[in-house]
FIZA-382977 format. One record per residue (C-alpha): x, y, z; residue number from 1; residue in one letter. Coordinates in pm, 1 decimal. Example, Ala and Ser with C-alpha at 12.3 -4.5 7.8 and 13.67 -1.06 7.14 Angstrom:
<rs>
x: 1230.0; y: -450.0; z: 780.0; num: 1; residuo: a .
x: 1367.0; y: -106.0; z: 714.0; num: 2; residuo: s .
</rs>
This chain:
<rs>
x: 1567.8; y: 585.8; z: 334.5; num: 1; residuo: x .
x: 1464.9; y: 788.8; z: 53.4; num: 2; residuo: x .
x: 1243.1; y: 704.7; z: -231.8; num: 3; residuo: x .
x: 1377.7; y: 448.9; z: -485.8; num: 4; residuo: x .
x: 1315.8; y: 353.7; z: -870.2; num: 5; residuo: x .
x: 1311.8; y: 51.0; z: -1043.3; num: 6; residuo: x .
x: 1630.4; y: -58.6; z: -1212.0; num: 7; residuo: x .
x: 1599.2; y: -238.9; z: -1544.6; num: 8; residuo: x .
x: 1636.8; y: -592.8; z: -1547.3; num: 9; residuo: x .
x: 1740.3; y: -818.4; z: -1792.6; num: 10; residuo: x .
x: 1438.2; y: -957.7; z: -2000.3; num: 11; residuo: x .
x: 1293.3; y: -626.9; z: -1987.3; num: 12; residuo: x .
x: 1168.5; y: -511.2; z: -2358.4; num: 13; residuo: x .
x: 875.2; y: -253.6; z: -2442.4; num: 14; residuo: x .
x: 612.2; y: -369.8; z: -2673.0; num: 15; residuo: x .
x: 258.2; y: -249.6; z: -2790.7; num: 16; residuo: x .
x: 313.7; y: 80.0; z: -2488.7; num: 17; residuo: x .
x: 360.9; y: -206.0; z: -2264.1; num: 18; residuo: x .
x: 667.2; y: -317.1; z: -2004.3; num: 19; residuo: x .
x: 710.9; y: -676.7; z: -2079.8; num: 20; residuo: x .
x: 869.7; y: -879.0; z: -1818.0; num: 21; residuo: x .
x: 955.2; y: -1218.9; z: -1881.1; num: 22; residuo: x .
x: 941.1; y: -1462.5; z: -1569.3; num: 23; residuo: x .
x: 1320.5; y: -1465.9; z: -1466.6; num: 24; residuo: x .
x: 1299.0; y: -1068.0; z: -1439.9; num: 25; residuo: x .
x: 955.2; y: -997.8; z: -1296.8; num: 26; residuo: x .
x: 1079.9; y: -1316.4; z: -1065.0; num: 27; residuo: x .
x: 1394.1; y: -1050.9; z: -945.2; num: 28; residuo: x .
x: 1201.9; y: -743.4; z: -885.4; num: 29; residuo: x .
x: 926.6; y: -966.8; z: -670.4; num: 30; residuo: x .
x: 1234.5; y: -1072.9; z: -491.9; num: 31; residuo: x .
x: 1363.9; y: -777.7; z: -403.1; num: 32; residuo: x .
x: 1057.5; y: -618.6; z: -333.1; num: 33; residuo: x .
x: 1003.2; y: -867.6; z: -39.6; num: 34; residuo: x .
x: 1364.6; y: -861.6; z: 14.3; num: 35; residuo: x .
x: 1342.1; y: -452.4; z: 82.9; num: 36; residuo: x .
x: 998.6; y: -494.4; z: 311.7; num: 37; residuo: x .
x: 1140.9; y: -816.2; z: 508.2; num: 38; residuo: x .
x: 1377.7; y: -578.8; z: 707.4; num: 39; residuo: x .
x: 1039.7; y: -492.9; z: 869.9; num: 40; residuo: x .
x: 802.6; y: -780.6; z: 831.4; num: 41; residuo: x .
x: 1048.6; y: -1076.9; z: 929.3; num: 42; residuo: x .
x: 1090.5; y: -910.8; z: 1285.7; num: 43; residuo: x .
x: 789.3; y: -878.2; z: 1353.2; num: 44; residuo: x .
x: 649.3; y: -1195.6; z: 1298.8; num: 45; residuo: x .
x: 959.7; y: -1281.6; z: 1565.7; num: 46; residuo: x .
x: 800.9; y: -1070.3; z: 1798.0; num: 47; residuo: x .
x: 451.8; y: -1199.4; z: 1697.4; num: 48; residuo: x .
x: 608.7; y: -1540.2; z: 1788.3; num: 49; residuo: x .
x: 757.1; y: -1410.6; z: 2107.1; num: 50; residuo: x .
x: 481.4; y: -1294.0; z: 2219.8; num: 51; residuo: x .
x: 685.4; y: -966.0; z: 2257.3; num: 52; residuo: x .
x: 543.1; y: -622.2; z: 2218.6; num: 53; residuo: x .
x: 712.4; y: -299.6; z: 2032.0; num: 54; residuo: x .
x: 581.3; y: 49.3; z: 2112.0; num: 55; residuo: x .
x: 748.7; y: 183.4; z: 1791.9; num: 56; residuo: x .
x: 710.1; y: -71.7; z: 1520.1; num: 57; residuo: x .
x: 372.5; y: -257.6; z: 1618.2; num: 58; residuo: x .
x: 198.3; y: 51.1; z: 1492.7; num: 59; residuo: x .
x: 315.7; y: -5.7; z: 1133.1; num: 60; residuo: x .
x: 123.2; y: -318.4; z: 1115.9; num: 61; residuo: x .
x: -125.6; y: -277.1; z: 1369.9; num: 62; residuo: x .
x: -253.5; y: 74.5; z: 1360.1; num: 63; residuo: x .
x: -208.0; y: -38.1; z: 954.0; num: 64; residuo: x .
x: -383.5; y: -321.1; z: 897.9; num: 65; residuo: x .
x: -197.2; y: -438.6; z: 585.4; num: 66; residuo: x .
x: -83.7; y: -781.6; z: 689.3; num: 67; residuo: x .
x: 292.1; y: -865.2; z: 632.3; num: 68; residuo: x .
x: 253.8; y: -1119.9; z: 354.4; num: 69; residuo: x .
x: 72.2; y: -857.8; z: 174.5; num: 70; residuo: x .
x: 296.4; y: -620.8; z: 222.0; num: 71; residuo: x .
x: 538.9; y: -863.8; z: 79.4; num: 72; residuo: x .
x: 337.3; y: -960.4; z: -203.6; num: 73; residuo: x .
x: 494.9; y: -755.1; z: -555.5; num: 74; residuo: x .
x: 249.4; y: -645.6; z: -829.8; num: 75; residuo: x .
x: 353.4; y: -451.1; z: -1117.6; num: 76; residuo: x .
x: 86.1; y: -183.8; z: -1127.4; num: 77; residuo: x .
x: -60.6; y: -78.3; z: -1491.0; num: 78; residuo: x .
x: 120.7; y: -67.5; z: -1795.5; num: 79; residuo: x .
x: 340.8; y: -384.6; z: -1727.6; num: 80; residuo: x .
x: 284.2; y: -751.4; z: -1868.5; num: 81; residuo: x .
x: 449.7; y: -1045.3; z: -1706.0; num: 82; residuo: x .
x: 548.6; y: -1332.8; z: -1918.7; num: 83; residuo: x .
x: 567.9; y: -1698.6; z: -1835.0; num: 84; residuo: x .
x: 414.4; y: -1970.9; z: -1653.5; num: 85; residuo: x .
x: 377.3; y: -1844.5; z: -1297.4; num: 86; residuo: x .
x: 242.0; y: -1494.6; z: -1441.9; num: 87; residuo: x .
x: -96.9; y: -1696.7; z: -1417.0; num: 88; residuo: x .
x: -81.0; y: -1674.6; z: -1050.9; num: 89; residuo: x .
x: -190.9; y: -1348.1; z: -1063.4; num: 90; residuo: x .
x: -505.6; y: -1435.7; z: -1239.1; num: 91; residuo: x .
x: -657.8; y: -1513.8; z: -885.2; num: 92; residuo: x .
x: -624.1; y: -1150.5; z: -796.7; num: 93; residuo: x .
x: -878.3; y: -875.5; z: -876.2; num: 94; residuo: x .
x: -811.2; y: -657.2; z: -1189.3; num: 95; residuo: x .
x: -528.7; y: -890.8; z: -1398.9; num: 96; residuo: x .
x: -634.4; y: -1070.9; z: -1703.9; num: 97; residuo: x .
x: -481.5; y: -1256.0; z: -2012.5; num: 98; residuo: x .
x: -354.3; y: -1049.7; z: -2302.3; num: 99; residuo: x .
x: -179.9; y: -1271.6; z: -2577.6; num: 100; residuo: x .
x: 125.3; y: -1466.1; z: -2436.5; num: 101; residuo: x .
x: 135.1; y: -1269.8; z: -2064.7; num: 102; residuo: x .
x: -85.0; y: -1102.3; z: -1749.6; num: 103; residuo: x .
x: -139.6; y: -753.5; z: -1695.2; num: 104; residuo: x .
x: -379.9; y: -590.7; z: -1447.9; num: 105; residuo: x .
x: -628.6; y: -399.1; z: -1611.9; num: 106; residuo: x .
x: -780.4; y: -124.2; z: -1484.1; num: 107; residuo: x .
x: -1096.9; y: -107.4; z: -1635.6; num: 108; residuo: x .
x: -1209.3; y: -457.9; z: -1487.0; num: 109; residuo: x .
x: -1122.0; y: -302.5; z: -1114.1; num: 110; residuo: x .
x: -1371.2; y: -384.4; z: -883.1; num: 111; residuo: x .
x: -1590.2; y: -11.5; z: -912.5; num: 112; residuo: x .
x: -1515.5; y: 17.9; z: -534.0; num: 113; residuo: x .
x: -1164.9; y: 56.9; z: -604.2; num: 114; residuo: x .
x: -1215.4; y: 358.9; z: -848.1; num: 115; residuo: x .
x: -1476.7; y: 521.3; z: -561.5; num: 116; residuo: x .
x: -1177.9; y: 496.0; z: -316.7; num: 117; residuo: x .
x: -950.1; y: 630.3; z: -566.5; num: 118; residuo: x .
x: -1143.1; y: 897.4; z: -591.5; num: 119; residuo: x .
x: -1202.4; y: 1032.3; z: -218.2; num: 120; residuo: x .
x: -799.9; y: 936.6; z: -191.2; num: 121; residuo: x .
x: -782.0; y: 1242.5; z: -514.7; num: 122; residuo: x .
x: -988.6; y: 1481.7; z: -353.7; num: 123; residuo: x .
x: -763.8; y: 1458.0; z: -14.3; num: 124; residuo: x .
x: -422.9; y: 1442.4; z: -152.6; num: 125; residuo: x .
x: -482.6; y: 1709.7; z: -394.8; num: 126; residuo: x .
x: -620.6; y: 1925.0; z: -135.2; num: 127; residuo: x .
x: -323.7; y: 1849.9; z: 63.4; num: 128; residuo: x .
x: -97.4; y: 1879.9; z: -161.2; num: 129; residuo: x .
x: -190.3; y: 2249.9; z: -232.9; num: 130; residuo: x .
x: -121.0; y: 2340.5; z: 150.8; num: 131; residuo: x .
x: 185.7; y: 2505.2; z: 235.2; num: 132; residuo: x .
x: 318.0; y: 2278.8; z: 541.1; num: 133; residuo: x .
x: 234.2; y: 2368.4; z: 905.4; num: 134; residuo: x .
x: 538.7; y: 2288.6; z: 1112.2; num: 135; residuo: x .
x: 495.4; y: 2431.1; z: 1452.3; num: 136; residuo: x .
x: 297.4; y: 2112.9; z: 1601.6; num: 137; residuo: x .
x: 622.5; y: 1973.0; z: 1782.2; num: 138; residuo: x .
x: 439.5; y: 1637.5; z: 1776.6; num: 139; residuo: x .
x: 237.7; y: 1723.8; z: 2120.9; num: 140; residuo: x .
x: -61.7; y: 1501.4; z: 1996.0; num: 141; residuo: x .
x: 177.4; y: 1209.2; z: 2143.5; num: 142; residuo: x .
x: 124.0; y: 1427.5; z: 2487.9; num: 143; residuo: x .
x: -189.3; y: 1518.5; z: 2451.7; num: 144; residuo: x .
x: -293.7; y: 1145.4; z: 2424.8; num: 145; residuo: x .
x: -149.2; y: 1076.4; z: 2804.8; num: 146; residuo: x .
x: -246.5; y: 1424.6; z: 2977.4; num: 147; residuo: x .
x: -375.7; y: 1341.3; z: 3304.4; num: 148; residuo: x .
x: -462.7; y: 1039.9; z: 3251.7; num: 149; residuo: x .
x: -340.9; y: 729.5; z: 3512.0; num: 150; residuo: x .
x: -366.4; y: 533.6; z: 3196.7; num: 151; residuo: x .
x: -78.8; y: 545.2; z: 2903.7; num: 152; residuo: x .
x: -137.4; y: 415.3; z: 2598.2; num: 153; residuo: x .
x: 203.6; y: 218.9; z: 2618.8; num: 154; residuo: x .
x: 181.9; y: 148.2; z: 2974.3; num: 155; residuo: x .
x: 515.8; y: -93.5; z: 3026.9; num: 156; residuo: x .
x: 735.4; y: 212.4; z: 2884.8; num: 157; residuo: x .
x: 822.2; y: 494.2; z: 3155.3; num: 158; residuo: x .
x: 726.5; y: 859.4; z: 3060.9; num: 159; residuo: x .
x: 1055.4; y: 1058.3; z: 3038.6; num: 160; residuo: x .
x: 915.9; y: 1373.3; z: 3283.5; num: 161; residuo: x .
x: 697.6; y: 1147.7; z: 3481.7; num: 162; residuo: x .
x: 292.7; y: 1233.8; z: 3454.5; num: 163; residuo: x .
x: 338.5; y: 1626.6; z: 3633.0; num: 164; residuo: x .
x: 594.3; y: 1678.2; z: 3418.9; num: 165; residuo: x .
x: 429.5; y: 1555.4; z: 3110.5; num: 166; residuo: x .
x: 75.8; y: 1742.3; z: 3226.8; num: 167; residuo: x .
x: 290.2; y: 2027.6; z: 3250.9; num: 168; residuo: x .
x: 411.1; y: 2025.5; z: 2889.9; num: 169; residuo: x .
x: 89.0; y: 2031.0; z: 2766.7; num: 170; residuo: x .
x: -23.0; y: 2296.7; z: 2949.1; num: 171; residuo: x .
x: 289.3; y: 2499.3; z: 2875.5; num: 172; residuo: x .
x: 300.0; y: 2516.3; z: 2439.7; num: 173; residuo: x .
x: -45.1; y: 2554.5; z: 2238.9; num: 174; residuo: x .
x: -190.1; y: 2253.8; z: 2094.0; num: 175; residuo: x .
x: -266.5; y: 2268.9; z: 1720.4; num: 176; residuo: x .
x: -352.4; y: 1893.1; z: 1606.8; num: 177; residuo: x .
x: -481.2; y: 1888.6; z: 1248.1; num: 178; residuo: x .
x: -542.1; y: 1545.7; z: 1191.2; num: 179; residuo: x .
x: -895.7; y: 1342.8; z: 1300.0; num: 180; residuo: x .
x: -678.3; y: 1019.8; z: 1358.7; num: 181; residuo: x .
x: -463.0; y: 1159.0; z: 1588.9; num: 182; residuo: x .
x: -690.8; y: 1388.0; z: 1745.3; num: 183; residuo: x .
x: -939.3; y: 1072.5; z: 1898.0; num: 184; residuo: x .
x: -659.8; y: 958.5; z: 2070.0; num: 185; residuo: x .
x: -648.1; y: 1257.6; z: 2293.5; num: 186; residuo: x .
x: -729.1; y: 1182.9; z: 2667.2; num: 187; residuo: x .
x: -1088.5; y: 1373.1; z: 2790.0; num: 188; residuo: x .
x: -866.0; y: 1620.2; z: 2966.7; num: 189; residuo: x .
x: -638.5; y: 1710.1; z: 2658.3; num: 190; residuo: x .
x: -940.5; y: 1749.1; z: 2390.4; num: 191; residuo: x .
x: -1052.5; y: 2147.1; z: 2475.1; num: 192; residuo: x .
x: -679.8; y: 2232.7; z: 2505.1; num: 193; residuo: x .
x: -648.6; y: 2145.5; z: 2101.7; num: 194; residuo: x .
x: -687.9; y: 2491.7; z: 1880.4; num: 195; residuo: x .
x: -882.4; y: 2293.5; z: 1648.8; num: 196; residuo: x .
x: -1146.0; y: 1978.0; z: 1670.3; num: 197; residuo: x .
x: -1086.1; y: 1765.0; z: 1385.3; num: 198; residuo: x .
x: -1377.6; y: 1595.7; z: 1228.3; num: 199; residuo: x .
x: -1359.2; y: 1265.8; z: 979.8; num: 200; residuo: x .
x: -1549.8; y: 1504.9; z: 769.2; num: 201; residuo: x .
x: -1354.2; y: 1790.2; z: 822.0; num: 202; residuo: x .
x: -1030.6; y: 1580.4; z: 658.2; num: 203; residuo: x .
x: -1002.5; y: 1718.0; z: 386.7; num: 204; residuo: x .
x: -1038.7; y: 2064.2; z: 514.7; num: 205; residuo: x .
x: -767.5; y: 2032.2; z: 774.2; num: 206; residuo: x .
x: -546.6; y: 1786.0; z: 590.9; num: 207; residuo: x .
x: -176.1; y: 1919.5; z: 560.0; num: 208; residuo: x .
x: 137.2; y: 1837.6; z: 435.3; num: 209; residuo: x .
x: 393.4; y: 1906.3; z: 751.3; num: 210; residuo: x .
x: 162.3; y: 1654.4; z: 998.2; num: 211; residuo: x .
x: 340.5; y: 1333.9; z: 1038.4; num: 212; residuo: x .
x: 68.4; y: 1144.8; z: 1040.1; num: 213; residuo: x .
x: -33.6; y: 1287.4; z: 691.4; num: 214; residuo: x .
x: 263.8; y: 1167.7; z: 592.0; num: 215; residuo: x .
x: 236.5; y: 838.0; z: 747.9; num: 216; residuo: x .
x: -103.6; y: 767.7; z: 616.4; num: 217; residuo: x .
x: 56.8; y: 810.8; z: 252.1; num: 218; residuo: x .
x: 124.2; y: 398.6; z: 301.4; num: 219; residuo: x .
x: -208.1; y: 360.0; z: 402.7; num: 220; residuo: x .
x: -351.7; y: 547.4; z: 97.7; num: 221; residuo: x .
x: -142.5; y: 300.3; z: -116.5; num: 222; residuo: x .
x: -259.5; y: -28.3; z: -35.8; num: 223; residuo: x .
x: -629.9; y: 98.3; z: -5.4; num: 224; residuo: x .
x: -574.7; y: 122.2; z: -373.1; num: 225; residuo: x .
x: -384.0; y: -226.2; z: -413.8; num: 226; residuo: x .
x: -365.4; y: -415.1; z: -635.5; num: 227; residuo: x .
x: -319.7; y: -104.6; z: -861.5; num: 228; residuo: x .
x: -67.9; y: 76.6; z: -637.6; num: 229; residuo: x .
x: 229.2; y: -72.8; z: -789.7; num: 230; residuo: x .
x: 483.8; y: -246.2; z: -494.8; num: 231; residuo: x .
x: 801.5; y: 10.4; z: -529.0; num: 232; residuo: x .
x: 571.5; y: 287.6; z: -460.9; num: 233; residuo: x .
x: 381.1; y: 81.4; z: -217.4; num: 234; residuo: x .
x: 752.0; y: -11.4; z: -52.3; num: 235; residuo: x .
x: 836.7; y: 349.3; z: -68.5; num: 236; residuo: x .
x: 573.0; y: 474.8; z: 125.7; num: 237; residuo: x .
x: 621.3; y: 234.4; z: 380.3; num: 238; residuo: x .
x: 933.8; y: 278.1; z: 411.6; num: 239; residuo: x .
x: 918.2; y: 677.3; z: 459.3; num: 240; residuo: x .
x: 612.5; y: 597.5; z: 762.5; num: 241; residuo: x .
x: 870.5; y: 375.8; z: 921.3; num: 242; residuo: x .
x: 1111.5; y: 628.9; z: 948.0; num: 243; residuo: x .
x: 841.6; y: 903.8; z: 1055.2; num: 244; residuo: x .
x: 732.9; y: 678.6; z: 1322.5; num: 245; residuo: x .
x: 1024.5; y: 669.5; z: 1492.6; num: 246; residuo: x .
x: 1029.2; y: 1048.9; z: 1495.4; num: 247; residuo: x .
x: 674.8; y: 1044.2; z: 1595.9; num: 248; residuo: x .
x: 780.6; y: 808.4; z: 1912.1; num: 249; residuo: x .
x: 1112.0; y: 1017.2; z: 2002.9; num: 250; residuo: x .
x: 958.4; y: 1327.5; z: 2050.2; num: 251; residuo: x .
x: 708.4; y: 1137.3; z: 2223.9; num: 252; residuo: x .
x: 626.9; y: 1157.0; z: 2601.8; num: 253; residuo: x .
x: 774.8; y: 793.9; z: 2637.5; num: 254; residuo: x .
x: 1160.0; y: 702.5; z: 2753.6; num: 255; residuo: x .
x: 1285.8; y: 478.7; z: 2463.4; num: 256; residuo: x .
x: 1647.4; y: 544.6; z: 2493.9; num: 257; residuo: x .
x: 1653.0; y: 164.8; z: 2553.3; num: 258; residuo: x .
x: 1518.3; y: 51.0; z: 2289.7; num: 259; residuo: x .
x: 1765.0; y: 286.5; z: 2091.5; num: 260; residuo: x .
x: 1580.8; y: 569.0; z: 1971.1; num: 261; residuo: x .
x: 1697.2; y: 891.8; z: 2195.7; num: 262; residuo: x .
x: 1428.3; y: 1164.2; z: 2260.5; num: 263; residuo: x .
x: 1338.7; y: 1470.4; z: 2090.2; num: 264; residuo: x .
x: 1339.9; y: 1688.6; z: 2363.0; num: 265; residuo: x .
x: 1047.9; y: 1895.1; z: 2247.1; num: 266; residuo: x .
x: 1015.7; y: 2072.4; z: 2557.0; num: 267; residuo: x .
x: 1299.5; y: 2306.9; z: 2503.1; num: 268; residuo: x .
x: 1321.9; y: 2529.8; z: 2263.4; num: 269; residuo: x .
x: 1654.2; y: 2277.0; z: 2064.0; num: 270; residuo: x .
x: 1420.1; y: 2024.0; z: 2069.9; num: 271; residuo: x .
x: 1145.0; y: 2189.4; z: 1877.3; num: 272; residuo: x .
x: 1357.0; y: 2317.0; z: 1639.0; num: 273; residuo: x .
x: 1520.2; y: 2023.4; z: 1574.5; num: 274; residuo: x .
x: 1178.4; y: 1845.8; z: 1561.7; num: 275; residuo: x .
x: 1044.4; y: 2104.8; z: 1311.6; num: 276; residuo: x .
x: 1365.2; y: 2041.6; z: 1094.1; num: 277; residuo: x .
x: 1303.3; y: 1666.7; z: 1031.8; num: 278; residuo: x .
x: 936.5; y: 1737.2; z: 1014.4; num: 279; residuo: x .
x: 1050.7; y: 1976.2; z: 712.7; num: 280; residuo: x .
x: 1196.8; y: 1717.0; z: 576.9; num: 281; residuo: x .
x: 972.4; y: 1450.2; z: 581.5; num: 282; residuo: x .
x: 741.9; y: 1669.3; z: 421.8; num: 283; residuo: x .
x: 982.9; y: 1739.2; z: 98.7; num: 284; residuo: x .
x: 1040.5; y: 1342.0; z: 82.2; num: 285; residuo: x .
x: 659.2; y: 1291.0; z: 89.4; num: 286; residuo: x .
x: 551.4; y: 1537.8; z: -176.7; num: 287; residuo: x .
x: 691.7; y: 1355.7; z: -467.2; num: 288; residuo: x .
x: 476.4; y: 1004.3; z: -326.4; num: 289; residuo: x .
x: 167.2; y: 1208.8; z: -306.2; num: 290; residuo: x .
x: 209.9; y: 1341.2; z: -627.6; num: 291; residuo: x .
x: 222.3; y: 969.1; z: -765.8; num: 292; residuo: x .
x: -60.1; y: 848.3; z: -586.4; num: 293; residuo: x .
x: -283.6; y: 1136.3; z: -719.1; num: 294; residuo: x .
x: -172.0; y: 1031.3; z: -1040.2; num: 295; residuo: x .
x: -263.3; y: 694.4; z: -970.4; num: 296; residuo: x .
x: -589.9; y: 809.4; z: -856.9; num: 297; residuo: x .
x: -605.1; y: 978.5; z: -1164.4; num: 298; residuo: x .
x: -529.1; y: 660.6; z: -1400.6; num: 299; residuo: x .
x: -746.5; y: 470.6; z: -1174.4; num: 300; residuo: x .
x: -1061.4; y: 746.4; z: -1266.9; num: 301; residuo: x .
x: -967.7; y: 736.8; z: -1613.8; num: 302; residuo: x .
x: -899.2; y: 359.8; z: -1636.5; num: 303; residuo: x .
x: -574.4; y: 435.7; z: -1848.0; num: 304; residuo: x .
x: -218.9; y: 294.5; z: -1805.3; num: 305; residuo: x .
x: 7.8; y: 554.8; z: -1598.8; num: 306; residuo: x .
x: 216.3; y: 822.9; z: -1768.2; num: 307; residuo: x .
</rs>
């Protein structure tokens, strides 16, 4: 799924450099905001209510600790006033405020901690974004985080190559892990065999734009910055770490075929190269998100209305 834009609605009409959005049409894009995310959060809460685990799609709300009703919860982001009665409901979250007949969120009466966060979130995805992407990983931090160890990390899911197999792997391709939050995942045994050790500190230092989980984190980045982020570019990122996840899982150590994703069979040389294709990829589809969460960074800094 690729990155979308927001249609005009009826009731939509500029004034004063504002979008204003009377109630029946901010009312349809809130709607189809949760509408777009509930392919993802209704699910799960049926597995919450199951009691049944996913190895693939826990992680988007677990590893991610946005909740699901806030991921379904649409804001407008700067530069937009909502009309009508039930704009006041926004009142009750941080940042919106009256302004003559309608709500808008104003950035200037963020909380400050919001416009500290947007600014180490500026300094990272700038640097970032001025890396040329690094695409000859072949997601072995998935590996590295079950080399000989009688432990897995999904333990009820079989690994494809059994635990020699998947030991031997490891030991066969180099190990280049850029990422921190990756990296503290490895097992003891797997740690000396990365090129690299990854500090928290270091993140912005290593931080590059073919890692998946770079990628990934773009979601995270976004609702750190909520309620500013506005939700189609908060829904966008999301929806691009959903798809990278299941990447991330089939060219994993794990047998998922039943669950319907078929492996990336990054231990022969097709399987890398495919694997470095769709990592490509992912990387074009997540520069244009980056670039408009640096320039929300930016408006957030500046406490101006986006471009």
């Amino acid at each position: 799924m690729g990155p979308s834009t927001i249609e005009q609605h009826p009731g939509d009409a500029p004034e004063a450099g504002l979008l204003v959005l009377d109630e029946p049409a901010w009312r349809a894009r809130a709607a189809a905001h949760r509408e777009r995310v509930g392919r993802w959060t209704e699910p799960h809460r049926e597995r919450r209510r199951r009691g049944e685990a996913h190895p693939v799609l826990d992680f988007l709300f677990t590893y991610y600790s946005l909740r699901p009703s806030r991921l379904e919860q649409w804001h407008p982001g700067p530069g937009v006033l909502l009309r009508g009665a039930g704009a006041d409901d926004y009142l009750g979250f941080p940042g919106y405020r009256r302004d003559g007949d309608g709500v808008l969120l104003d950035l200037a009466v963020l909380p400050g901690r919001l416009r500290a966060t947007a600014g180490s979130v500026h300094t990272l995805l700038t640097a970032t974004a001025g890396r040329a992407p690094r695409l000859s990983c072949f997601g072995l931090h998935e590996w590295a985080m079950v080399y000989r160890t009688d432990a897995p990390r999904h333990g009820a899911v079989p690994l494809r190559l059994g635990a020699d197999g998947t030991d031997a792997v490891v030991e066969s391709l180099p190990v280049h892990c850029t990422h921190h939050d990756a990296f503290r995942f490895f097992t003891a045994a797997a740690r000396p065999r990365n090129a690299i050790t990854p500090r928290r500190e270091d993140q912005v230092r290593h931080e590059q734009p073919g890692c998946l989980h770079a990628t990934m984190d773009l979601y995270k980045w976004a609702y750190k910055l909520a309620p500013a982020t506005p939700s189609d570019l908060l829904a966008d990122c999301f929806a691009l770490t959903a798809e990278v996840r299941e990447l991330d899982m089939r060219a994993s150590p794990y047998d998922l075929a039943a669950l319907g994703y078929p492996p990336v069979r990054i231990e022969t040389p097709a399987g890398r190269a495919e694997y470095a294709r769709a990592q490509a990829g992912f990387a074009t589809r997540a520069a244009p998100l980056r670039d408009r969460l640096i320039a929300l960074c930016e408006a957030l800094h500046e406490q101006r209305q986006l471009p």
